[in-house]
C-alpha positions as CSV (number, residue, x, y, z in Angstrom):
1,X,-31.7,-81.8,72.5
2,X,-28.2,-80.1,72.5
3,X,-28.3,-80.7,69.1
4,X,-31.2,-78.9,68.2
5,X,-30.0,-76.0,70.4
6,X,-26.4,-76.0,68.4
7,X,-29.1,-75.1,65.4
8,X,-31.3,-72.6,67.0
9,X,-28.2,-70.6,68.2
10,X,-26.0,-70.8,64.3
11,X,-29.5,-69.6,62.8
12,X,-29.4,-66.4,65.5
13,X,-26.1,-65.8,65.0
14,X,-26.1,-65.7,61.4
15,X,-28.8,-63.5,60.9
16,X,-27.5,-61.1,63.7
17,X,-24.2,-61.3,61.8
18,X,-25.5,-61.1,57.9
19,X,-26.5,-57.7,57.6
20,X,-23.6,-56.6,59.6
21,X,-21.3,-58.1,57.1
22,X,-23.5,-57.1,53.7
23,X,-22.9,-53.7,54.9
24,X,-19.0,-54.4,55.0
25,X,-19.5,-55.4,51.2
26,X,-18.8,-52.2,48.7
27,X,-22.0,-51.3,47.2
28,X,-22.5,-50.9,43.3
29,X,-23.7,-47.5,42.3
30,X,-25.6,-46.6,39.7
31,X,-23.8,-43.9,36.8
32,X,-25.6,-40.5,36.7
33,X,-27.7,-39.9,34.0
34,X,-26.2,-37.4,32.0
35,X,-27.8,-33.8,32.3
36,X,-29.5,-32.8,29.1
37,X,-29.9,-29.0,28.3
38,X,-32.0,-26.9,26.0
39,X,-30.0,-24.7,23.7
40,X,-31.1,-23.0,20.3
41,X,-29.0,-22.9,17.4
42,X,-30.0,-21.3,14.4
43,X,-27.4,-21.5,11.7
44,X,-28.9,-18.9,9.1
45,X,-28.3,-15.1,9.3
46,X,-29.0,-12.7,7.3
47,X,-28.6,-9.2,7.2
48,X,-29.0,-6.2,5.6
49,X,-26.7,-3.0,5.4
50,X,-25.7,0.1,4.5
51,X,-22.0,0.6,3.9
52,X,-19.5,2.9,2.7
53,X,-16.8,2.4,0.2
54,X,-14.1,4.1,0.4
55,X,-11.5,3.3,-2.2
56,X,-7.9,4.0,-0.1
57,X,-4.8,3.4,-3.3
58,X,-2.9,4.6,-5.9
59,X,-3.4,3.7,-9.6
60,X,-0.4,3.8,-11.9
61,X,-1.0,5.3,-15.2
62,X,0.7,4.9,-18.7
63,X,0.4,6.7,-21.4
64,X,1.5,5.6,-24.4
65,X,4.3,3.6,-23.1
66,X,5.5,6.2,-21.0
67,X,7.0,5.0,-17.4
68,X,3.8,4.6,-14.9
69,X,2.8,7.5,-12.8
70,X,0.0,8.1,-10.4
71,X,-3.2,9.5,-12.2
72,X,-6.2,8.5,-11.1
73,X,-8.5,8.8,-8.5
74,X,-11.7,6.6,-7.8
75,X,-14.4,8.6,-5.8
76,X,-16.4,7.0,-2.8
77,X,-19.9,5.9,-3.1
78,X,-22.6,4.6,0.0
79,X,-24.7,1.5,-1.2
80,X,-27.3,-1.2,0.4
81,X,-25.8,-4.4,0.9
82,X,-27.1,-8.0,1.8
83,X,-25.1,-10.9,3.0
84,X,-26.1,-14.1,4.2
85,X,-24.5,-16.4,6.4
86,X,-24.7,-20.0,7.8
87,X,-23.2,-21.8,10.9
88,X,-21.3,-25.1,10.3
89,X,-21.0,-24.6,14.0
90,X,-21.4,-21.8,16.9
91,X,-18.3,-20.8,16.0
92,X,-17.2,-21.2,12.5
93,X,-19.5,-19.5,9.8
94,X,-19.0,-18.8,6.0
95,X,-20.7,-15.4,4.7
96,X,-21.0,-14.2,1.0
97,X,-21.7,-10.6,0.5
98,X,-23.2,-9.2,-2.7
99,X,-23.3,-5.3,-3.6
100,X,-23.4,-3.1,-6.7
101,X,-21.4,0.1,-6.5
102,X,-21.0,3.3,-8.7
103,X,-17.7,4.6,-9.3
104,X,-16.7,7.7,-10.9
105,X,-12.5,7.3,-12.1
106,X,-10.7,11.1,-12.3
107,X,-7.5,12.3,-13.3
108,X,-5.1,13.0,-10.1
109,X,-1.5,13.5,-9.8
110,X,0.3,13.9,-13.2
111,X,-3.7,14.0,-14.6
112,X,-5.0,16.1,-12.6
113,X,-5.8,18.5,-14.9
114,X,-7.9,15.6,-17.2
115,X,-10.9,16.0,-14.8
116,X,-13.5,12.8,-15.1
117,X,-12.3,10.1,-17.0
118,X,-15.0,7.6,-16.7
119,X,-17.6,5.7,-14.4
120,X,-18.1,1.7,-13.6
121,X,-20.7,-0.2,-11.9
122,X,-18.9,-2.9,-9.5
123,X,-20.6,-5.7,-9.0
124,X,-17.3,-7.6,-6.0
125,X,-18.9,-11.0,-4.6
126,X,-17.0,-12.0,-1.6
127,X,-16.8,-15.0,0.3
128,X,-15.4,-15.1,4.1
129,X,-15.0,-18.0,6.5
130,X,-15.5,-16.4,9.9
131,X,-14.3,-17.3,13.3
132,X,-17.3,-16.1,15.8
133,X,-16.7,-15.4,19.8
134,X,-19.9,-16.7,21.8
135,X,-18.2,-15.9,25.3
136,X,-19.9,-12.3,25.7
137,X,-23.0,-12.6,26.1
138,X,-25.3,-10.3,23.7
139,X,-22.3,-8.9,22.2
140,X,-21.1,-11.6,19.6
141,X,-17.5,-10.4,17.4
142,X,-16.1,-11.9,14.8
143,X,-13.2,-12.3,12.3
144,X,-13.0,-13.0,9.2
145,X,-10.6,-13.8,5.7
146,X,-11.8,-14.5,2.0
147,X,-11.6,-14.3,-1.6
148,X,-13.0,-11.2,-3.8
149,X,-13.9,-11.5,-8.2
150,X,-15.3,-8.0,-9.0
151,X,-16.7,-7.4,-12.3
152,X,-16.7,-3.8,-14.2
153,X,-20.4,-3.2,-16.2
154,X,-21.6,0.1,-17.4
155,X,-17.6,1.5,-18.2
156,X,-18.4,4.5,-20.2
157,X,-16.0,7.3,-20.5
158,X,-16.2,10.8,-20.3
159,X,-15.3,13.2,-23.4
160,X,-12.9,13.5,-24.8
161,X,-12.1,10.0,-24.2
162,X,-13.7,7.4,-26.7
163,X,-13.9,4.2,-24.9
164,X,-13.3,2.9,-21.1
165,X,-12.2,-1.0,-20.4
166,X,-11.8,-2.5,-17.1
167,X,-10.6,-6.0,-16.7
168,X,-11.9,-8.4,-13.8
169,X,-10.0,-8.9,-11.0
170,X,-9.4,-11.2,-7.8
171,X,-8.3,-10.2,-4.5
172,X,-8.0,-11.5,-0.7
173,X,-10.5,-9.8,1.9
174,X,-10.0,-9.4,5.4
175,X,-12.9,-7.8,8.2
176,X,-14.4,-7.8,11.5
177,X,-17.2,-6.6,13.3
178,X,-19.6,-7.6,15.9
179,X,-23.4,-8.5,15.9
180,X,-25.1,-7.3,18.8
181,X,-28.0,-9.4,19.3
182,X,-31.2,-7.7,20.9
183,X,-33.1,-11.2,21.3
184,X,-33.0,-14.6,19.9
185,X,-33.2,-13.3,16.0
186,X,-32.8,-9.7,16.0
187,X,-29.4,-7.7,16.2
188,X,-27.7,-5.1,15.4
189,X,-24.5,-5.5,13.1
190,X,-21.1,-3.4,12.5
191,X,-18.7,-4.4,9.8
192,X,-15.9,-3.6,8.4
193,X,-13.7,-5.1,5.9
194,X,-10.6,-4.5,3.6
195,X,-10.8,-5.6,0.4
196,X,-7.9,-6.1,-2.2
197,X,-9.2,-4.8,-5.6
198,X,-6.4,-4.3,-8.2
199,X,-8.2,-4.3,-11.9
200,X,-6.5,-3.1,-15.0
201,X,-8.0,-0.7,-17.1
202,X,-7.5,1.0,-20.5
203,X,-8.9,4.3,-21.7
204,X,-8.0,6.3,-25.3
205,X,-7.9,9.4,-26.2
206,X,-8.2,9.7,-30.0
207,X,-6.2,6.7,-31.1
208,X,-3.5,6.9,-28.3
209,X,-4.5,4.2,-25.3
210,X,-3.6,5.3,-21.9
211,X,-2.7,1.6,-19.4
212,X,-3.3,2.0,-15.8
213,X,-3.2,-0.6,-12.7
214,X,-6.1,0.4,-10.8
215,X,-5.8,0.1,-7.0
216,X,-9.0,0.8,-5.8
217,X,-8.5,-1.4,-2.5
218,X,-12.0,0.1,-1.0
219,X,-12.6,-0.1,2.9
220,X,-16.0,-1.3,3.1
221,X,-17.4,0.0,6.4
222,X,-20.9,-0.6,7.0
223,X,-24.2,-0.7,9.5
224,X,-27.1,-3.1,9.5
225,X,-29.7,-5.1,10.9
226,X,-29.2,-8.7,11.3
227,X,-31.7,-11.5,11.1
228,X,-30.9,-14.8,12.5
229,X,-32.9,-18.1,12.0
230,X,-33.5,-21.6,10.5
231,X,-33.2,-23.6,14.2
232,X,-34.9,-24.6,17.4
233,X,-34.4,-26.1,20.4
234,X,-33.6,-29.6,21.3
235,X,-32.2,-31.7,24.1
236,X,-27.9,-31.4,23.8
237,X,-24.7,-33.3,25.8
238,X,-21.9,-31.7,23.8
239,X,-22.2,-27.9,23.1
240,X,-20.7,-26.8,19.5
């Protein structure tokens, strides 16, 4: 009998005492499920302009061996332009920007008294790799650096001059601007960019050929409408 009562009372003590020391014990807990969230990225833009250029140098002229002096002067012209641009990320783009401009090229300085020399169509592809700032909400700036080719069609020259030549030529560009984004695709765009254009050029007069370094180094200052597109929306854990 006392034996049976040694039982009864180990059983009631244990189960009185269990719990008290399970809840003693540290307790596992579960990792969070990470949060997703819904963005939208779309990493095509395009957009359409209308810009200004506004050649801002010097050319240096010889004449028939003579040292160079300034003596010509390239007029300004307003053009459509369209550029397109993708995303690699939110924040780093690349855009390539495609124009045609008319030029006309006058005497100015020592031939000033030449009048119009000659006109060019400029046809100056550029590339930029942008850096774009997503911390303003709406307004969305950028910066930006590339590489210009510009090619010379349509060089005819003005009497009395008998022919006009204009050699290709590479340069470094440089902008910024913002987008200012109206809803998920449509903005409005302001750009403006600096543009290293340095050709050289040849024109005669009868048989004598007068040599000239052309720095037409246009600002290129336009206003557009900006299209964005090409994404969608998806569950993310790690923003761009």
């Amino acid at each position: 009998m006392k034996f049976s009562f040694r039982i009864a009372a180990a059983v009631a003590f244990g189960a009185v005492a269990l719990p008290a020391i399970a809840a003693d014990l540290p307790q596992r807990v579960a990792a969070p499920t990470p949060m997703l969230t819904y963005e939208t990225f779309d990493p095509w833009m395009i957009r359409v302009r209308a810009v200004g250029v506004l050649p801002d140098g010097e050319s240096k002229v010889s004449v028939g061996g003579a040292p160079s002096v300034n003596g010509l002067k390239i007029s300004n012209t307003f053009v459509p332009e369209v550029d397109i641009t993708y995303f690699f990320t939110k924040n780093i783009a690349v855009e390539a920007i495609c124009c045609v401009s008319p030029h006309k090229i006058k005497g100015s300085g020592a031939l000033a008294g030449v009048g119009e020399i000659g006109e060019a169509l400029l046809f100056p592809p550029t590339i930029m790799l942008q850096y774009h700032f997503t911390n303003f909400g709406a307004f969305k700036p950028y910066v930006g650096v590339g590489v210009n080719w510009t090619h010379y069609f349509r060089t005819d020259a003005s009497a009395p001059f008998n022919s006009l030549k204009i050699d290709d030529s590479f340069g470094v560009a440089a902008q910024v601007g913002f987008d200012y984004m109206i809803n998920r695709n449509w903005g409005i765009n302001v750009d403006v960019k600096r543009i290293m254009v340095r050709p050289d050029a040849t024109v005669r007069l009868g048989l004598v050929p007068i040599t000239a370094k052309v720095h037409i180094d246009p600002w290129v200052v336009g206003v557009g409408v900006t299209y964005r597109f090409g994404g969608g929306s998806g569950p993310v854990v790690a923003k761009y």
